[in-house]
OpenMM code with the backbone's topology and positions (N, CA, C; nanometers):
from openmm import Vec3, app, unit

residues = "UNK UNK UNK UNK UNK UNK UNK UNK UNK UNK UNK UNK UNK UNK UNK UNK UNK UNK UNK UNK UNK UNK UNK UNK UNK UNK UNK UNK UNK UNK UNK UNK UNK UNK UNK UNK UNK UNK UNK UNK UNK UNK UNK UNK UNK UNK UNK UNK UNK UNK UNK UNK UNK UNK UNK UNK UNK UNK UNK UNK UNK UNK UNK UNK UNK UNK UNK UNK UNK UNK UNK UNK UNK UNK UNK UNK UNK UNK UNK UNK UNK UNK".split()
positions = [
    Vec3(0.8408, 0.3537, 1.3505),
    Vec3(0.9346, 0.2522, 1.3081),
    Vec3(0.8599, 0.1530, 1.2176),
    Vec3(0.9434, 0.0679, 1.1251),
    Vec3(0.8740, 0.0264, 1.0314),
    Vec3(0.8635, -0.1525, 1.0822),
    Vec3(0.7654, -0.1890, 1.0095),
    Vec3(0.8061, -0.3749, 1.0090),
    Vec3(0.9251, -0.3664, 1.0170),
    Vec3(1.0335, -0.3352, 0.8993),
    Vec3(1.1570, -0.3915, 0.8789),
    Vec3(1.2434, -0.3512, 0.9492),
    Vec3(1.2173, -0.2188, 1.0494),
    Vec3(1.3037, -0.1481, 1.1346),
    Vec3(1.3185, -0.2639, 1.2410),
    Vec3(1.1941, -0.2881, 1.2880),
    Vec3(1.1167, -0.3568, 1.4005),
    Vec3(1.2050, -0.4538, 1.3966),
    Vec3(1.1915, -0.5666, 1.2958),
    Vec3(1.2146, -0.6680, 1.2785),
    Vec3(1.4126, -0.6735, 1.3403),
    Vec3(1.4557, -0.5959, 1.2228),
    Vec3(1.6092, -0.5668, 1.2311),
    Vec3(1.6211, -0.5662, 1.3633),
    Vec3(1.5809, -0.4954, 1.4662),
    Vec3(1.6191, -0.4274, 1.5446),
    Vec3(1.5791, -0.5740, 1.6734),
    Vec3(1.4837, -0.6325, 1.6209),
    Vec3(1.4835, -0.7598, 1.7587),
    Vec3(1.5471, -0.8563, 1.6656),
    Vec3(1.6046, -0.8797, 1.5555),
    Vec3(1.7443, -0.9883, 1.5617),
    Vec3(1.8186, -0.9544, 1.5997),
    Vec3(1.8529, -0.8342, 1.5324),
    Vec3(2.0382, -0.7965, 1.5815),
    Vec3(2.0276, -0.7656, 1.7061),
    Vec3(1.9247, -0.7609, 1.7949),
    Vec3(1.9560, -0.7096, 1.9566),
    Vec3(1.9298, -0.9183, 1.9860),
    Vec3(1.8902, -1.0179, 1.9466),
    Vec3(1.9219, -1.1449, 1.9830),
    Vec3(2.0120, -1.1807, 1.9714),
    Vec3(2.0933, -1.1448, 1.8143),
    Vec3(2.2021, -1.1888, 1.8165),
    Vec3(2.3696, -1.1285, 1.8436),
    Vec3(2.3264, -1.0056, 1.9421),
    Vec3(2.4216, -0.8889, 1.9860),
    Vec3(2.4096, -1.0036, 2.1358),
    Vec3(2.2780, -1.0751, 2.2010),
    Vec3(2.2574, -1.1639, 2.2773),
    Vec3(2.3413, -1.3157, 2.2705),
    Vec3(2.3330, -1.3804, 2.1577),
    Vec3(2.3250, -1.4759, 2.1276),
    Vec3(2.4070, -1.4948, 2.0787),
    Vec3(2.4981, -1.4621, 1.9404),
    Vec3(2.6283, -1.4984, 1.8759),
    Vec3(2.7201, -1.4596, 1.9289),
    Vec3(2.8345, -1.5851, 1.9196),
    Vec3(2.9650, -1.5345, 1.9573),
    Vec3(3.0217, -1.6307, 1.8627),
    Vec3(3.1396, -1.6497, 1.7698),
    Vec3(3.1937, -1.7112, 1.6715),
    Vec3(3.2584, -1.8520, 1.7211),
    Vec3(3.2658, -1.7691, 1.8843),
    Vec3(3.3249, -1.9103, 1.9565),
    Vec3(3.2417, -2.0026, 2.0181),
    Vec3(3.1155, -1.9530, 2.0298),
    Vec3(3.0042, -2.0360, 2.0704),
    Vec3(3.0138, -2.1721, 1.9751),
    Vec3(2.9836, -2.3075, 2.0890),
    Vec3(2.9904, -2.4197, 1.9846),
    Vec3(2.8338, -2.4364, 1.9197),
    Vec3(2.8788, -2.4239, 1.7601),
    Vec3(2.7780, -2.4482, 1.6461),
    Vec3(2.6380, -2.4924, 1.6908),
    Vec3(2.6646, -2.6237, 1.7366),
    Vec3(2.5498, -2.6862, 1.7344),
    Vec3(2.4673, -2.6516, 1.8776),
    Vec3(2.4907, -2.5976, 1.9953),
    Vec3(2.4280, -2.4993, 2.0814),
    Vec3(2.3448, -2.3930, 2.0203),
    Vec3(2.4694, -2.3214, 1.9178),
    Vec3(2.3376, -2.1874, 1.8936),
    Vec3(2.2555, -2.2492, 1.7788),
    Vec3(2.2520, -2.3240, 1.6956),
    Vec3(2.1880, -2.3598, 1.5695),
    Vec3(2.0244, -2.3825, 1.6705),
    Vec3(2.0547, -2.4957, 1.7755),
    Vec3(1.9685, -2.5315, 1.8629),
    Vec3(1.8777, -2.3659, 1.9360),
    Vec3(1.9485, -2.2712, 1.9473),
    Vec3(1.8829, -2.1833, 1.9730),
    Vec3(1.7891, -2.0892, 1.8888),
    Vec3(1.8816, -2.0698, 1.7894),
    Vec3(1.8231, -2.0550, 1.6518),
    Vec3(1.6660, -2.1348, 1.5959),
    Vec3(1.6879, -2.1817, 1.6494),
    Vec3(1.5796, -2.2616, 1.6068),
    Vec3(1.4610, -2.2709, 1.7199),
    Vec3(1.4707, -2.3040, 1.8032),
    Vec3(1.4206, -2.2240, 1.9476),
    Vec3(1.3759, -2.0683, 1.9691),
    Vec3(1.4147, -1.9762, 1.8285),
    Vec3(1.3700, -1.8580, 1.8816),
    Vec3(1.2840, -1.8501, 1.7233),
    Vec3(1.3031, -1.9384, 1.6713),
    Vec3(1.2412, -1.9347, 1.5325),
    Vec3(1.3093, -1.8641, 1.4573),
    Vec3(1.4439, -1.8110, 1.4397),
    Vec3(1.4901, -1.7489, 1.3313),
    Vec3(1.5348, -1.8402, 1.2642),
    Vec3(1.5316, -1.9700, 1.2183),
    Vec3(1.5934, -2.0866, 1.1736),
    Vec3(1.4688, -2.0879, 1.0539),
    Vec3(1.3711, -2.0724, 1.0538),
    Vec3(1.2813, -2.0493, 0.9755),
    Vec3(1.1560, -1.9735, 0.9761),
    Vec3(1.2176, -1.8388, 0.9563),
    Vec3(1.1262, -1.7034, 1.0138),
    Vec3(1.0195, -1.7011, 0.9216),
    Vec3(1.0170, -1.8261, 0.7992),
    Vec3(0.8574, -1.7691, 0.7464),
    Vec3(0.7761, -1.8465, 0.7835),
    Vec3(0.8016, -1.9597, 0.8351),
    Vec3(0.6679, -2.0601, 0.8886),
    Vec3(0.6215, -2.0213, 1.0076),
    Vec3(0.5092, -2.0817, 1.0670),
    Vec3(0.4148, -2.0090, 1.1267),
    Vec3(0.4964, -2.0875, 1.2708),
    Vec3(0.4841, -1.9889, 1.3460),
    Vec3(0.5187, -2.0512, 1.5321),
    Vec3(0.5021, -2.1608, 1.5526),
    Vec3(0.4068, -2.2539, 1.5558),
    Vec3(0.3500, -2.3644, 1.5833),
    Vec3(0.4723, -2.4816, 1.4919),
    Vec3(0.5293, -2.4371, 1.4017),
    Vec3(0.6199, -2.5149, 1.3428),
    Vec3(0.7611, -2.4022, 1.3806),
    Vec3(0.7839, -2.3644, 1.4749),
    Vec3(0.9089, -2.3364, 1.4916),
    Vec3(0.9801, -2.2050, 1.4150),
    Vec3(0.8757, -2.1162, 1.3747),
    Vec3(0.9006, -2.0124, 1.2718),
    Vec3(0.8654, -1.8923, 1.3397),
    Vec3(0.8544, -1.7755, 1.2722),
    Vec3(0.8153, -1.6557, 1.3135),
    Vec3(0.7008, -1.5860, 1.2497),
    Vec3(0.6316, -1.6232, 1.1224),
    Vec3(0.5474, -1.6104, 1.0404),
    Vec3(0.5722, -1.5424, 0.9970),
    Vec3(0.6662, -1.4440, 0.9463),
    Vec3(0.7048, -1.3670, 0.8983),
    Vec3(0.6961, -1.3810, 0.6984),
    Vec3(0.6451, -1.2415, 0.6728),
    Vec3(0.6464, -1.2519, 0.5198),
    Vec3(0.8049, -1.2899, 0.4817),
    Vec3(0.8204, -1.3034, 0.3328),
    Vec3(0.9187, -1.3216, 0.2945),
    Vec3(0.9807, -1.1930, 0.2636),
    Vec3(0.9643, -1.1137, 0.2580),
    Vec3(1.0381, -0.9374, 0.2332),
    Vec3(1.0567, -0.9907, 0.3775),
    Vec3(1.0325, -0.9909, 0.4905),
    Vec3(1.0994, -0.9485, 0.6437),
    Vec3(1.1526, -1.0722, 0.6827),
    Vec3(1.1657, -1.2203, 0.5913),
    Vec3(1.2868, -1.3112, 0.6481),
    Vec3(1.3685, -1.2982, 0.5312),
    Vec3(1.3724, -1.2199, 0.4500),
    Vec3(1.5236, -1.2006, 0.4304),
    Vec3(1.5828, -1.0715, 0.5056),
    Vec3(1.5191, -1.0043, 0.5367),
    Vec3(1.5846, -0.9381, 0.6758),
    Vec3(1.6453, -1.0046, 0.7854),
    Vec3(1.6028, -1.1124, 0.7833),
    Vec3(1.6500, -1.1792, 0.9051),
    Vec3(1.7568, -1.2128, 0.8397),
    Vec3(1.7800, -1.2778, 0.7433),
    Vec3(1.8708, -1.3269, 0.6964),
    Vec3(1.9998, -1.2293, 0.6669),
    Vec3(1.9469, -1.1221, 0.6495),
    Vec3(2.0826, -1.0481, 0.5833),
    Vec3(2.1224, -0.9906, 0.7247),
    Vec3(2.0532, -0.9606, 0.8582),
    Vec3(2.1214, -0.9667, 0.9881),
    Vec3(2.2122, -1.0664, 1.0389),
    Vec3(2.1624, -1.2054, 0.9826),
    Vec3(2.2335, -1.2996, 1.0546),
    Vec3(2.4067, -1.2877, 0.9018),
    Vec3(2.3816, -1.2787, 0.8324),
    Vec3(2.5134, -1.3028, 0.7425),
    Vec3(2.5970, -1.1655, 0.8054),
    Vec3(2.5459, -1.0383, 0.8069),
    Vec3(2.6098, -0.9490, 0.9069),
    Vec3(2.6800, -0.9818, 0.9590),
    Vec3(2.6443, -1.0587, 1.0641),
    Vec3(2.7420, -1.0449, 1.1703),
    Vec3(2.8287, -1.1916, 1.1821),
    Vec3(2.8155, -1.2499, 1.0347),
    Vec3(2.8460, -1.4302, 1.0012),
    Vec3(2.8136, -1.5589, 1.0939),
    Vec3(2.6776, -1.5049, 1.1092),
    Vec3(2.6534, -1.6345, 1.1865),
    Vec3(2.5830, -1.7096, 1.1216),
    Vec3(2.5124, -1.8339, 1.1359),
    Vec3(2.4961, -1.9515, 1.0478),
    Vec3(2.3549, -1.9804, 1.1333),
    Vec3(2.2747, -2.0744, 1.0521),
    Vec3(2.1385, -2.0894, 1.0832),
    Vec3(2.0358, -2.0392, 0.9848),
    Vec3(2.0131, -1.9691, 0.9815),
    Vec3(1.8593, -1.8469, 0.9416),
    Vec3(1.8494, -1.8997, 0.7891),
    Vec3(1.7568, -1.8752, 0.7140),
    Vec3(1.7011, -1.9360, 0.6256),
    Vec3(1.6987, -2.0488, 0.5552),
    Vec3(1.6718, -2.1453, 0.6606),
    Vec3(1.6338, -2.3102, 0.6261),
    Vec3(1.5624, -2.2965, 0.5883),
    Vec3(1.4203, -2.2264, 0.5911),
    Vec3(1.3045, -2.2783, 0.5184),
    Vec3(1.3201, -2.2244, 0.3097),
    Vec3(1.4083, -2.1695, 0.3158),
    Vec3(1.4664, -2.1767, 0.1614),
    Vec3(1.5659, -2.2073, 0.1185),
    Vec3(1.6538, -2.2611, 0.2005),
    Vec3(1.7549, -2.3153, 0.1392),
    Vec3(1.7874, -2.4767, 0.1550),
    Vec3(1.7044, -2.5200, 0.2297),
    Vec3(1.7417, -2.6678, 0.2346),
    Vec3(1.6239, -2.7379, 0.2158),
    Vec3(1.6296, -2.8314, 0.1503),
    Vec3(1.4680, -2.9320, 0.1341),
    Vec3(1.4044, -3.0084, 0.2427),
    Vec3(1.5151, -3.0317, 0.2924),
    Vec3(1.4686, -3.1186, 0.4282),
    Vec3(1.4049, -3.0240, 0.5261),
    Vec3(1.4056, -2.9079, 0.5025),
    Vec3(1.2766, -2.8043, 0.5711),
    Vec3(1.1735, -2.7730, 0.5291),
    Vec3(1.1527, -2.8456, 0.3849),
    Vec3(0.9870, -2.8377, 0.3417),
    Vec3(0.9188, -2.9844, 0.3696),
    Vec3(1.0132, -3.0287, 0.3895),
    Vec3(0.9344, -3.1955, 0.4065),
    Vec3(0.8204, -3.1891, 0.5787),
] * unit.nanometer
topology = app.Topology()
chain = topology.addChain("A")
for resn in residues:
    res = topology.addResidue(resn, chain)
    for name in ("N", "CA", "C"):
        topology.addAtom(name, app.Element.getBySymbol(name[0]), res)
């Protein structure tokens, strides 16, 4: 199995865990962020997964899958490089 198999395969089994559309927002964002997929390229110690950037947009294109919200703050918002 590959990195990217790997990878795929422990989000979408978190968030086969973890999302439900009816879950309230700001619970899972809080979890999200707690499991580090909120910013899968920074390193653990800041709340990330260290993950290269080829394998957090994997994360990312799992989490739009299945439309859940969270996963790539560390490129899309500024207030996550500060």
């Amino acid at each position: 199995m590959s990195d990217t198999d790997e990878v795929r395969h422990e989000v979408g089994a978190w968030l086969v865990a973890e999302w439900t559309p009816d879950r309230p927002r700001a619970e899972f964002l809080a979890a999200v962020v707690g499991a580090g997929w909120a910013a899968p390229r920074w390193p653990p110690q800041w709340f990330g997964r260290g993950l290269s950037d080829e394998l957090g947009h994997v994360v990312e294109q799992e989490f739009r899958r299945v439309g859940a919200p969270g996963s790539g703050q560390d490129r899309h918002n500024l207030y996550a490089a500060t």
